[in-house]
GUTOR-894566 format. One record per residue (C-alpha): residue number from 0; x, y, z. Coordinates in steps of 0.5 Angstrom, whole numbers, padded with zeros to 4 digits, always signed. Layout:
// residues N
+-----+-------+-------+-------+
!   k !     x !     y !     z !
+-----+-------+-------+-------+
! NUM !     X !     Y !     Z !
...
+-----+-------+-------+-------+
//
This chain:
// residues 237
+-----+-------+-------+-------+
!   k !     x !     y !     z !
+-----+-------+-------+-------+
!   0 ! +0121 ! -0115 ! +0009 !
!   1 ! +0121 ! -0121 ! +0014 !
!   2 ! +0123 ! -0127 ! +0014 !
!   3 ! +0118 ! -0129 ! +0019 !
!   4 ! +0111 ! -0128 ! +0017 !
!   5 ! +0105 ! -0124 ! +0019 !
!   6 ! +0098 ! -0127 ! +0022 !
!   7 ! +0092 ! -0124 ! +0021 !
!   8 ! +0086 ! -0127 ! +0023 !
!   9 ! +0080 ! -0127 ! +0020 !
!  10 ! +0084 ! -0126 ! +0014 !
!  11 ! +0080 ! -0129 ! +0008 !
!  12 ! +0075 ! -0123 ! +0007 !
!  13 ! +0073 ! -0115 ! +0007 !
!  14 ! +0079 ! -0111 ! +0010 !
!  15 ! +0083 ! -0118 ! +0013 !
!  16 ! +0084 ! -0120 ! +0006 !
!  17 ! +0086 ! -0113 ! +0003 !
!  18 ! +0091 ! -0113 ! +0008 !
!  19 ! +0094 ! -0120 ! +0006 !
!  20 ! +0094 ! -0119 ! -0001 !
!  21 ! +0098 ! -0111 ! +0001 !
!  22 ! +0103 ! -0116 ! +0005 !
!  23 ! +0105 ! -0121 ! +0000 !
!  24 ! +0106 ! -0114 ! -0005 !
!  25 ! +0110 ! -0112 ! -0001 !
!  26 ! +0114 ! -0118 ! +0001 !
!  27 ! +0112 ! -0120 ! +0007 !
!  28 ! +0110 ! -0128 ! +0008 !
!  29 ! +0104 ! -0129 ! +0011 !
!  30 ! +0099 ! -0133 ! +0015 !
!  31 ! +0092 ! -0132 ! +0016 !
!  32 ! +0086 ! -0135 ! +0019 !
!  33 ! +0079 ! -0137 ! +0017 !
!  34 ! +0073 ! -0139 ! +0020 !
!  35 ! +0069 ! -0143 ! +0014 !
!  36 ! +0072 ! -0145 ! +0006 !
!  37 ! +0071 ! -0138 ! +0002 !
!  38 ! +0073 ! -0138 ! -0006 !
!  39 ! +0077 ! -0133 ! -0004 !
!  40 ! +0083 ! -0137 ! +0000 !
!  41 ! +0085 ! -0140 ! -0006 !
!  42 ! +0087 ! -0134 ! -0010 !
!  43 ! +0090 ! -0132 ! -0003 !
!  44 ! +0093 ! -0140 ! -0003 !
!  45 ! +0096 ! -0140 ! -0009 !
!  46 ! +0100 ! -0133 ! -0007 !
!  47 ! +0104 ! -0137 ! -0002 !
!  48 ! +0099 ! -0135 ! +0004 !
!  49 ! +0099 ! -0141 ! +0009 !
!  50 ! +0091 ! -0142 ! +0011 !
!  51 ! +0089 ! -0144 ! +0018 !
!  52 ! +0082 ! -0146 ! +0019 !
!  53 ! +0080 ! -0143 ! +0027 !
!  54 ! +0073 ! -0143 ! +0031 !
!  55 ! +0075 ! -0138 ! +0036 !
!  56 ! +0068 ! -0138 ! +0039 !
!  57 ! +0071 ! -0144 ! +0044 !
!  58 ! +0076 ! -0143 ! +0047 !
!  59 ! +0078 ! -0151 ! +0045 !
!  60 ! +0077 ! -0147 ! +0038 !
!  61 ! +0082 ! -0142 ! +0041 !
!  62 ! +0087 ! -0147 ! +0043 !
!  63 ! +0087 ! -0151 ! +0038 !
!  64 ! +0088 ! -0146 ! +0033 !
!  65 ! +0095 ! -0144 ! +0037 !
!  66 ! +0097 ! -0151 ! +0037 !
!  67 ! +0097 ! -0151 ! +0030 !
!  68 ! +0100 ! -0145 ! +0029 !
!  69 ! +0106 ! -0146 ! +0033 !
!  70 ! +0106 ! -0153 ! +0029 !
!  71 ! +0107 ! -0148 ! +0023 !
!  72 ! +0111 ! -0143 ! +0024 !
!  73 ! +0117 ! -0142 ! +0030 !
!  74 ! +0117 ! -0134 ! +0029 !
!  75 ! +0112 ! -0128 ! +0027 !
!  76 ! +0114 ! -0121 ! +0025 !
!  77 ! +0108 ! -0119 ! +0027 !
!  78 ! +0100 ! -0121 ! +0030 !
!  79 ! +0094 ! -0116 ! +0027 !
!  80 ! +0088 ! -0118 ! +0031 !
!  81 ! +0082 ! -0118 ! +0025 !
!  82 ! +0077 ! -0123 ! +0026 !
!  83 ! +0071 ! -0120 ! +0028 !
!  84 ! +0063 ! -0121 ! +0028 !
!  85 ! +0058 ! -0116 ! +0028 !
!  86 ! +0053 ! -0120 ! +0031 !
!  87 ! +0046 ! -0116 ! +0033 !
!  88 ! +0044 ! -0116 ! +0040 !
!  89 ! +0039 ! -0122 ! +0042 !
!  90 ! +0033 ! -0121 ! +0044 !
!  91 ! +0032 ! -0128 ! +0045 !
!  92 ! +0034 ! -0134 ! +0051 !
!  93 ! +0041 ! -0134 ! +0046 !
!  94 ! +0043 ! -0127 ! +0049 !
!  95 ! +0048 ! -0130 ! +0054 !
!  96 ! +0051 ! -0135 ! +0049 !
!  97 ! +0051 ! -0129 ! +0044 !
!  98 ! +0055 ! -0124 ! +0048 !
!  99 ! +0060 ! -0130 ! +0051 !
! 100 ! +0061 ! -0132 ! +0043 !
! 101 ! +0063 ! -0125 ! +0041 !
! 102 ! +0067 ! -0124 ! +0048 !
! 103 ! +0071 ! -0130 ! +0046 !
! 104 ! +0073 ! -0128 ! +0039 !
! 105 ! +0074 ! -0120 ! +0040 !
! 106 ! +0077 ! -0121 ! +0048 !
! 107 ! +0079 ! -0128 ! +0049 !
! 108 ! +0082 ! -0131 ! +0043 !
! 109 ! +0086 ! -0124 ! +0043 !
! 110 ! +0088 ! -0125 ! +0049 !
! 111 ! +0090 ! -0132 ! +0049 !
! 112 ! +0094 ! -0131 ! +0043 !
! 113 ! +0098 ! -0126 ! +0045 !
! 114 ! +0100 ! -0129 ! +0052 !
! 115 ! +0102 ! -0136 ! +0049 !
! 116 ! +0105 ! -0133 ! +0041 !
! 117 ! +0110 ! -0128 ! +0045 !
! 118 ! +0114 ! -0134 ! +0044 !
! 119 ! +0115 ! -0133 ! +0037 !
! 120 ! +0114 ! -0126 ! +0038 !
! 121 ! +0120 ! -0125 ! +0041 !
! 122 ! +0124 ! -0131 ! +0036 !
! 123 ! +0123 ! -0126 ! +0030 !
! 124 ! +0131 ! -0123 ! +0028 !
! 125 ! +0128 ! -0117 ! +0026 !
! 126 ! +0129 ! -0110 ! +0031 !
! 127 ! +0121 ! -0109 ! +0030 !
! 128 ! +0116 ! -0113 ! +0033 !
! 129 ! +0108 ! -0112 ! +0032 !
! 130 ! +0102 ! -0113 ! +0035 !
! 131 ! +0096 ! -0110 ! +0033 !
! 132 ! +0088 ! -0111 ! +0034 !
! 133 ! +0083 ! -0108 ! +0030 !
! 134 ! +0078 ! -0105 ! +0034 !
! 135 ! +0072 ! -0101 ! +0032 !
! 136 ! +0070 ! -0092 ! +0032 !
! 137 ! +0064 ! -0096 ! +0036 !
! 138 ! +0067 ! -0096 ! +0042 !
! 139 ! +0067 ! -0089 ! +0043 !
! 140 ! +0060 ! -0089 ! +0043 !
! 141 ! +0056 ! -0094 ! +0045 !
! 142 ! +0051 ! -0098 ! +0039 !
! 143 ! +0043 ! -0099 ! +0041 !
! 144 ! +0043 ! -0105 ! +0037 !
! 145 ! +0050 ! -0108 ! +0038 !
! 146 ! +0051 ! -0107 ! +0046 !
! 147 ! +0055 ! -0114 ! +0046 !
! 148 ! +0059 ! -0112 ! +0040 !
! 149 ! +0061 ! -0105 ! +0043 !
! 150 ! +0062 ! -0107 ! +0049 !
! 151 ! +0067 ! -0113 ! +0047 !
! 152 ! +0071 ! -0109 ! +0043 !
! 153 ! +0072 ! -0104 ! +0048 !
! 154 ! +0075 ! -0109 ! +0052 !
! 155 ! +0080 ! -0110 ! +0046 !
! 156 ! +0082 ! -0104 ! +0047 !
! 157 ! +0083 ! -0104 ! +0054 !
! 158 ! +0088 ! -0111 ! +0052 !
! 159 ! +0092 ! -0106 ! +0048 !
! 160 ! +0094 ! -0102 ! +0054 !
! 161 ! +0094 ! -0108 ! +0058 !
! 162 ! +0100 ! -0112 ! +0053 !
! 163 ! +0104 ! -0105 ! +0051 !
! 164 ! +0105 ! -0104 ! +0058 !
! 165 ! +0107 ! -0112 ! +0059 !
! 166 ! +0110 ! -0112 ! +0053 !
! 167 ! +0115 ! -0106 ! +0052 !
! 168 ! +0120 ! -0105 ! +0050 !
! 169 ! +0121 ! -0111 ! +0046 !
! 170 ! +0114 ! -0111 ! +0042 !
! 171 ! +0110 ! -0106 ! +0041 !
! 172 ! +0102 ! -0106 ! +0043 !
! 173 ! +0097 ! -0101 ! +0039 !
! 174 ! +0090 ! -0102 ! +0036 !
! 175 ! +0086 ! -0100 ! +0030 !
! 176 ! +0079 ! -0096 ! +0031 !
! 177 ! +0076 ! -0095 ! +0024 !
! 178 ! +0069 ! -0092 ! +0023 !
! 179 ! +0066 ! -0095 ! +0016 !
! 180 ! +0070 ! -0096 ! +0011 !
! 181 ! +0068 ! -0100 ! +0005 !
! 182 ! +0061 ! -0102 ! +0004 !
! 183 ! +0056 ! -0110 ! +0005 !
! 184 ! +0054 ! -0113 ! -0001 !
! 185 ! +0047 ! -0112 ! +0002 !
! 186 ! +0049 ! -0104 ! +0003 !
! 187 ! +0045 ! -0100 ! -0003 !
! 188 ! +0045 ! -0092 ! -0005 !
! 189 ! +0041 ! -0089 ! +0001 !
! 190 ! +0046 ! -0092 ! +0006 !
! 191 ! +0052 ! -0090 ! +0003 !
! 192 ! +0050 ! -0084 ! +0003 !
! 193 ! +0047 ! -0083 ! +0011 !
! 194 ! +0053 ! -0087 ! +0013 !
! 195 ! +0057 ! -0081 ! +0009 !
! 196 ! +0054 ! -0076 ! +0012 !
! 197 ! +0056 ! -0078 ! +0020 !
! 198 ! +0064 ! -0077 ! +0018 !
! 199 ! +0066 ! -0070 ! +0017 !
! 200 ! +0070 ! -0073 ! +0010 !
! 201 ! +0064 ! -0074 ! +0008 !
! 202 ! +0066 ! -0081 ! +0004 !
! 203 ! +0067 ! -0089 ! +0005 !
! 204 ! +0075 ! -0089 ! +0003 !
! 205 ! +0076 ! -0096 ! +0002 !
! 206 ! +0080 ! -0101 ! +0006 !
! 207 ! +0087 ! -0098 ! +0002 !
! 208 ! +0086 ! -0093 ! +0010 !
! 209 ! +0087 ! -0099 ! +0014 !
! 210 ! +0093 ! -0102 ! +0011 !
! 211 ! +0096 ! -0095 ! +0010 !
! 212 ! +0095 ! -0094 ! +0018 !
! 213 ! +0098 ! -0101 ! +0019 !
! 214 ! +0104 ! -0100 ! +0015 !
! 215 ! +0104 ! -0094 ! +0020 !
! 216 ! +0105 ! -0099 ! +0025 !
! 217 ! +0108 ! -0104 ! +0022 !
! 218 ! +0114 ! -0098 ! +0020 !
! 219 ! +0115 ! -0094 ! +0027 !
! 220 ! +0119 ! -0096 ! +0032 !
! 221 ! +0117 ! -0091 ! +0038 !
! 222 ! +0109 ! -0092 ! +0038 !
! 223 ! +0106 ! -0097 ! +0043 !
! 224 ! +0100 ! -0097 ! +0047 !
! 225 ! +0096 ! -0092 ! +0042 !
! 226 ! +0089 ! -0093 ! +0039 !
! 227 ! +0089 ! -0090 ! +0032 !
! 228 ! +0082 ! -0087 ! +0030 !
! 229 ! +0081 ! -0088 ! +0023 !
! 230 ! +0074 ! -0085 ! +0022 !
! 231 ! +0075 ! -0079 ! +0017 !
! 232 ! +0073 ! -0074 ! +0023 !
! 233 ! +0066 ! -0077 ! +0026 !
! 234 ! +0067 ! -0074 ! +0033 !
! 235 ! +0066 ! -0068 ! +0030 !
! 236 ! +0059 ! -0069 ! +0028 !
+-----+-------+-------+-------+
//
């Protein structure tokens, strides 16, 4: 447990908020960022958590975010990079305006954020402290719709080594690759079961995994620079 609190962007849904809410269980302070208004955010309000709304595919949006930030907080234990968009590929004239959004939210808001929240990073008492992005199994392989999304994340990735090396030894750098793990609202009985099958576990697990591989991170003093798969063994098949 830390006085100072953790961030999570995009921390109002799906995994974000699963991990928010095991935090605060477990007596961790916690910040989180939205991009729009959702019921769920008063449940998370009235736990404590402080809401910052963010549009992180401007980089004004980017930094207006930290301003706000800085003005909330003048420490951190840790930064988990969650916010994503899992936008397809566009076809359409709007194809360039698709990929610099999605480059901003997975690259630039990242990036910019762990240059200028180092500070209250490094203000932190405790011996341990954290950032952590939350990449994708996707990357590995490439994606025939989602070319930009891919491609992003992978630069994300490479921001990992890139800020572990930076940064050490002081604060430790890692990422997150998961493959599936819970399903869309939109997600029937036959999706599930083909999404099953790509994975040597054979099951959708859960966002319980990302938050045990989190905690994984958050607890272990000798891990920096590591991209944890969490994908119950896809690159068997």
């Amino acid at each position: 447990m830390s006085a100072s609190p953790i961030l999570i962007t995009g921390g109002a849904q799906r995994l974000g908020r699963h991990c928010a809410e095991r935090l605060l269980d477990d007596g961790h302070p916690v910040v989180i960022s939205y991009r729009r208004e959702r019921d769920e955010l008063e449940t998370l309000r009235r736990r404590g958590v402080v809401t910052l709304q963010a549009d992180f595919s401007t980089e004004a949006g980017i930094l207006d975010f930290i301003a706000r930030l800085k003005a909330e907080t003048s420490s951190l234990r840790a930064i988990v990079h969650n916010a994503s968009d899992w936008a397809p590929d566009s076809l359409e004239q709007d194809a360039g305006a698709n990929f610099e959004r999605l480059f901003r939210v997975h690259m630039q808001a990242p990036y910019l954020i762990n240059l200028q929240c180092r500070e209250l990073l490094e203000a932190c008492p405790e011996p341990q402290r954290d950032i952590v992005h939350m990449t994708d199994f996707v990357v590995r392989k490439g994606s025939k719709k989602h070319a930009a999304y891919a491609a992003t994340k992978a630069g994300l990735d490479n921001l990992t080594l890139s800020f572990a090396a930076m940064y050490a030894p002081s604060i430790q750098v890692n990422a997150i690759a998961p493959a599936l793990i819970m399903l869309g609202k939109g997600d029937d009985a036959a999706y599930a079961e083909k999404a099953m099958a790509k994975s040597a576990m054979g099951m959708i697990p859960g966002p319980g995994v990302i938050y045990q591989s989190l905690r994984y991170l958050l607890d272990n003093r000798y891990v920096t620079g590591v991209i944890l798969p969490v994908d119950g063994g896809r690159h068997l098949r």
